[in-house]
N, C-alpha and C positions, 0 to 999 in steps of 0.2 A: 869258821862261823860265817863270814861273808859268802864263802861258797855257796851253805846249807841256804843262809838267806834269800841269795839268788837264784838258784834251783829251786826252790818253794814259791816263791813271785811267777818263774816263770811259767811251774806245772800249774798253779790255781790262774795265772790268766788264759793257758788252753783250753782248762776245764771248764771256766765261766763263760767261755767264748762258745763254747759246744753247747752248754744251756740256753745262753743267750737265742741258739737256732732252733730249741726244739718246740714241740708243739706237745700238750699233754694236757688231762682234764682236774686229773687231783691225785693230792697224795694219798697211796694206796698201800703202802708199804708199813710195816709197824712201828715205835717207838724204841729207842734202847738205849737208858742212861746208863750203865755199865760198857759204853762202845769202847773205852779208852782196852777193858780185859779182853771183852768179845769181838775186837776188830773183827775177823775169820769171815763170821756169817755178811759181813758188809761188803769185804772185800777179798774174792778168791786166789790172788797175787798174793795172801799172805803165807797163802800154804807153803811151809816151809824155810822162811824166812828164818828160823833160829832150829838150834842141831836136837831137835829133841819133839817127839810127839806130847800131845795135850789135847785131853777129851774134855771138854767142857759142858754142864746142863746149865738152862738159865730159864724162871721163870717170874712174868711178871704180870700181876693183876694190876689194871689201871681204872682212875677212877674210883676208886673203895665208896662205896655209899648208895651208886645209879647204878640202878638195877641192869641188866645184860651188856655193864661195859665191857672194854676189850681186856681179851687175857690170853697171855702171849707165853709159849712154849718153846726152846730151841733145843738142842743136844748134838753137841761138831764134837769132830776126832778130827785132828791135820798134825801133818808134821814130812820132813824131809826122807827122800828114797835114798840106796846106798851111794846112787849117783849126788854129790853135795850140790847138784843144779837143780834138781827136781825136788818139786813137793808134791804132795795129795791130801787129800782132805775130803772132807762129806758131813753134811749136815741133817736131822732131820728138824721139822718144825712143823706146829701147829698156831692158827691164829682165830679165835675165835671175839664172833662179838654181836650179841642177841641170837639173831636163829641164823644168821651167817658162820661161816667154818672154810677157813684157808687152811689149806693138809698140804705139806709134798717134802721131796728127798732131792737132796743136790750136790753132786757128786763134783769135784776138781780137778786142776792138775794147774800146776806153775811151773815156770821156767826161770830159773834167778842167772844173771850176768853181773858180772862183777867189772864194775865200769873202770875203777881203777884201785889203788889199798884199803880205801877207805869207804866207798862208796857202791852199792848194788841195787840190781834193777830187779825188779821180780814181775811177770806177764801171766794171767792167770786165766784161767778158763771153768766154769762152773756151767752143767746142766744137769736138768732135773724133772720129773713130774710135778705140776700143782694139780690138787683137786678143790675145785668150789662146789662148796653147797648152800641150801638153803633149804630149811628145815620149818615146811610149813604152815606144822603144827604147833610151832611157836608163836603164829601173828593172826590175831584178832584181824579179820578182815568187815571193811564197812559194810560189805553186805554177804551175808551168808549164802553158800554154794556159788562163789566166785570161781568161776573154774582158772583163772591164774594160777591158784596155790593148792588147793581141796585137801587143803591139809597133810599134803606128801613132802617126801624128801628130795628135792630135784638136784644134781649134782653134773659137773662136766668135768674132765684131767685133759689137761693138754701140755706140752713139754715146755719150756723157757730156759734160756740161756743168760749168765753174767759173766762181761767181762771187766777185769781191772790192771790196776799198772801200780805198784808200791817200790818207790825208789827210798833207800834206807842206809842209814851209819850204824854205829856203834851207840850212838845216843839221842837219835833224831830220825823218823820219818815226815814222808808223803806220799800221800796214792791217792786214785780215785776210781771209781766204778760204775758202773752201769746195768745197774740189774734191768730186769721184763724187756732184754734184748728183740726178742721176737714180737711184740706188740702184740699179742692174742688175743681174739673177741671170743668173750665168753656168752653164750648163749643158752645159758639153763633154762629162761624161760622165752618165747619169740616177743621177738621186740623193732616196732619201728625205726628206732635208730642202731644200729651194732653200734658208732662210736660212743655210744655213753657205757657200752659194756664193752671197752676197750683195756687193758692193762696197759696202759702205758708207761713211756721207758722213764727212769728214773735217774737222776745225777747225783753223786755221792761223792763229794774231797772231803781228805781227813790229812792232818798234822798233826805232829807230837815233838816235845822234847824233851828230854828228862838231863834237869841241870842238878851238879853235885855241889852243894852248899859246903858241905866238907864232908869228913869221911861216914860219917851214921847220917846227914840229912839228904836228901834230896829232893826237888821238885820239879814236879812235869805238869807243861801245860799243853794241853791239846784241844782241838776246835773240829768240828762235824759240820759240813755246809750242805744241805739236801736242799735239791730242786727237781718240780716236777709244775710244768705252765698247765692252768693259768695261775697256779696257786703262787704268794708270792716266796720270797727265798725263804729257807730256814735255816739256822744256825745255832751250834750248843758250844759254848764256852767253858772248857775243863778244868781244873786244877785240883792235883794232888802233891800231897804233900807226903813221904817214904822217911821211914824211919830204919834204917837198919836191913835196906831192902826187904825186911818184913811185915812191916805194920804199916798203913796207908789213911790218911782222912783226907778227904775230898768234897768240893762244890762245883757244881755247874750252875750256867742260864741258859734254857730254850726259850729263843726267841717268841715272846708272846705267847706263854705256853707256862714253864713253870721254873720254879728255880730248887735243884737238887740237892741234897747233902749224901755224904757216901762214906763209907768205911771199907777195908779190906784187911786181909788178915795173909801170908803165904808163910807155912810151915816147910822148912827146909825145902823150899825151892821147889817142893812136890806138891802139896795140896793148896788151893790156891780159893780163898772163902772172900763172898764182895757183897756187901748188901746197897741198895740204894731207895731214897724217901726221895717222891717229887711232891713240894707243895704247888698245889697249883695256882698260878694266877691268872687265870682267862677266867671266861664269866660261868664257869663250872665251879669256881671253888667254894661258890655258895650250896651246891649240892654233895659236892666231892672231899672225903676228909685225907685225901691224896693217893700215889699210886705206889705201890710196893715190888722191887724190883731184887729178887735173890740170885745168885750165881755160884756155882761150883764146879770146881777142876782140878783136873788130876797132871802129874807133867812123869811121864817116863822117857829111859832112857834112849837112844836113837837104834 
């Protein structure tokens, strides 16, 4: 346990130390209180991590109330090759929010080392298409025949790459990642500045641990730290609580954001059911009656 303890000190002071340098305009990337299931799409080092494939769908309407909030689609397959070092994996995803639309496909590969009995390192590699659009027949413009929009669909795809690092036991991770590697300016419509249509790069650690109370209980806490400057840090505080490796009730807090309740259900270790409620508490939750977050997955054999 002292080990795991100082291994997790030292990987989150590299990670915080790499934020600390970067430069970024806002958070652009979506929300996902189900991360402790969906690690994958966060972090492409996980491909592979355990001897067995799993296809997972997840979809989550945010904001229930305000009209054209975000509502967020994923659907990953990953799991290990016959070599036990390699994984792969691919995801598709959609992110929609008002007359904006995030589309693209992100293909993997990981490499797992086994550092020593207990302990392995997984190095991951994800690329992929993104397409943005903007749908300009969705926005009341202040003066009609604006030719910015004229009410078309203007769209651009350009490639993006994520890298991550997930060092793991038997009952405990860490990793972290770096999605919108490439920095790409997207230019659907021309504009004075390209850095405010910048995608910039993103910072992601994540920990876990899943302690065994006795033989039917157990609980696992796990924490999400996303950073992206100038916006300031963000972090989500997990806990579940395992019944029989089957049945799961869980709570989270996103910092200044919202605070989650969660349920999960996993039918012989194959079908794997998660829902989760955010009530919001930022100055939405007088418009918003919260955000609805479903998950489904399948686990075959390797």
């Amino acid at each position: 346990m002292k080990k795991f303890i100082k291994t997790l000190w030292a990987c989150a002071t590299v990670a915080i130390a790499l934020m600390a340098s970067s430069s970024s305009i806002a958070q652009q990337l979506p929300q996902l209180s189900l991360f402790p299931e969906n690690a994958y799409v966060l972090n492409p080092a996980i491909a592979g991590s355990n001897p067995w494939f799993e296809v997972k769908g997840m979809n989550r309407t945010q904001w229930t109330g305000i009209t054209d909030a975000p509502r967020t689609f994923t659907l990953s397959l990953q799991g290990p090759l016959r070599n036990p070092h390699m994984g792969v994996g691919g995801y598709l995803f959609t992110d929609n929010a008002g007359p904006t639309r995030r589309t693209g496909i992100q293909l993997s590969y990981a490499y797992h080392v086994s550092l020593n009995e207990k302990v392995k390192l997984g190095l991951g590699l994800s690329g992929g298409m993104l397409q943005f659009a903007i749908d300009g027949s969705k926005i009341k413009l202040a003066q009609d025949g604006d030719p910015a929009l004229l009410g078309q669909l203007q769209s651009q795809t350009v490639f993006d790459a994520t890298f991550g690092a997930h060092l793991y036991g038997e009952n405990w991770f860490v990793g972290f990642s770096l999605p919108q590697l490439l920095q790409n300016e997207i230019s659907v419509f021309d504009s004075q500045s390209q850095e405010l249509n910048k995608l910039e790069d993103h910072y992601y650690i994540m920990a876990g641990y899943k302690y065994a109370v006795n033989d039917d209980i157990k609980l696992e806490p796990s924490v999400l730290i996303k950073y992206v400057s100038p916006v300031p840090m963000k972090w989500e505080g997990n806990l579940r609580l395992w019944y029989k490796n089957m049945v799961w009730l869980g709570g989270s807090y996103r910092s200044a954001d919202a605070v989650v309740v969660m349920a999960g259900y996993q039918f012989k270790e194959t079908i794997n059911l998660a829902y989760a409620y955010d009530i919001t508490t930022s100055g939405l939750k007088n418009y918003s009656s919260g955000t609805h977050e479903i998950l489904v997955g399948f686990r075959f054999n390797q």
